[in-house]
C-alpha positions in Angstrom: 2.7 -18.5 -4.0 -0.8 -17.5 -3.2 -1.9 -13.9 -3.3 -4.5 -11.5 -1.3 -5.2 -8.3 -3.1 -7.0 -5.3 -1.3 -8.2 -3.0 -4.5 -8.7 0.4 -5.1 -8.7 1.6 -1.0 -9.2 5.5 -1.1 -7.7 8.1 1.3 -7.4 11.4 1.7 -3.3 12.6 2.2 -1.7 15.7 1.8 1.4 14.8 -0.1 3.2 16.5 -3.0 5.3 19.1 -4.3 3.7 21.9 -4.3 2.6 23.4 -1.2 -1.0 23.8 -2.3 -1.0 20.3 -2.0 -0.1 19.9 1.2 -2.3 22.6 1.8 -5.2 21.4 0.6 -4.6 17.5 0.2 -6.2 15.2 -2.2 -7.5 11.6 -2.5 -5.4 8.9 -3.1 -6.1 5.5 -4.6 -3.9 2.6 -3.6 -4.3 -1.1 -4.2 -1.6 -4.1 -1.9 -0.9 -7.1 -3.4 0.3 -9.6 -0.9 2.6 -12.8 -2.0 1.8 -15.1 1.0 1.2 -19.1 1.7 -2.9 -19.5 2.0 -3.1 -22.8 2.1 -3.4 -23.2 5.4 -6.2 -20.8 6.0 -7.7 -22.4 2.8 -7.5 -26.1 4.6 -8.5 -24.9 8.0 -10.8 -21.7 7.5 -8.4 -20.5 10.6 -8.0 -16.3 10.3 -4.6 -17.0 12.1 -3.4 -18.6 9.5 -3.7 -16.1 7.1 -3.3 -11.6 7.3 -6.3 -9.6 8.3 -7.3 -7.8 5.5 -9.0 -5.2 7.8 -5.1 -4.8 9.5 -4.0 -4.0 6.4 -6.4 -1.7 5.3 -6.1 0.1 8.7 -2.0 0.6 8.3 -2.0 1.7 4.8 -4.6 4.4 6.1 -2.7 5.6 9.0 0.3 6.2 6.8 -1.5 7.7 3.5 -3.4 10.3 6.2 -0.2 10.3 8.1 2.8 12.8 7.4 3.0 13.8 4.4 5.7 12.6 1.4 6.6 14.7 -1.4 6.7 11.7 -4.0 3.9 9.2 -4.5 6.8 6.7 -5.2 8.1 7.6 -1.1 4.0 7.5 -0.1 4.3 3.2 -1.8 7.7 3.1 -0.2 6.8 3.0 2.9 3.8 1.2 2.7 5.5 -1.8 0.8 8.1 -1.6 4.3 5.3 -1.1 6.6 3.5 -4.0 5.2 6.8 -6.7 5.6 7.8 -4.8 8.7 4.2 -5.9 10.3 3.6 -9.5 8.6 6.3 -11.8 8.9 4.4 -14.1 6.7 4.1 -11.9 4.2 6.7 -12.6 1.3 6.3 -9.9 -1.2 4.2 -7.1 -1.3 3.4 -4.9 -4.3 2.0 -1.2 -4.0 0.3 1.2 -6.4 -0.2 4.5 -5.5 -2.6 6.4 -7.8 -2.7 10.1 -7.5 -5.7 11.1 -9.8 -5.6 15.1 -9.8 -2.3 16.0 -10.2 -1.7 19.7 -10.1 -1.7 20.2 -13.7 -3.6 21.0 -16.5 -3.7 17.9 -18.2 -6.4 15.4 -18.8 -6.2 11.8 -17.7 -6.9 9.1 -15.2 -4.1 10.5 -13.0 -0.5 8.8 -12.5 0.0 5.6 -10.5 3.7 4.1 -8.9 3.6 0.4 -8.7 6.5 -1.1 -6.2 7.2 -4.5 -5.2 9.3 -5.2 -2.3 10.6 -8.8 -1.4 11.5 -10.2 2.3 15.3 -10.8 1.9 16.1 -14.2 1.4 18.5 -14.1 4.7 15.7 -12.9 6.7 14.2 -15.0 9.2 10.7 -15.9 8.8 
């Protein structure tokens, strides 16, 4: 199975625990990995063969600026099910969700969720 990747895309959400954080809001970092069949688009150089890239980018923002989540692994969530729930084609998608300042005192690179979601095998396609 073929893959698109769309790295490192960063928004700015208001999700978390804390209410600061919903006050105040933070950027997020998250990177899609799509499982899908290119072949097609690689043989014909067709776009409707394959999934906009700028669609995807454009649905991930409108739910990472959306409403906010309390967990970064909820945030993913419903990416990864926004994602299959919009491209048919699509048969797997995996999500990581960094969240780089945490509201702690701690020093690191921040804490990512990675979540893979497949298209049910009964599903039609």
């Amino acid at each position: 199975m073929d893959k698109m990747m769309l790295k490192n895309m960063r928004f700015f959400g208001y999700h978390g625990v804390f209410p600061e954080e919903n006050r105040l809001g933070q950027q997020y970092i998250v990177s899609v990995e799509l499982k899908i069949d290119l072949s097609q688009a690689a043989q014909t150089d067709d776009l409707s063969y394959t999934v906009n890239y700028a669609e995807i980018h454009a649905l991930v923002k409108v739910i990472v600026e959306g409403p906010p989540y309390k967990l970064i692994e909820a945030l993913a969530g419903h990416i990864a099910s926004g994602v299959l729930e919009a491209y048919t084609s699509v048969n797997e998608v995996t999500v990581f969700v960094t969240k780089p300042n945490p509201p702690f005192d701690i020093h690191f690179d921040g804490v990512t969720v990675e979540l893979c979601r497949k298209r049910d095998e009964h599903e039609p396609q």
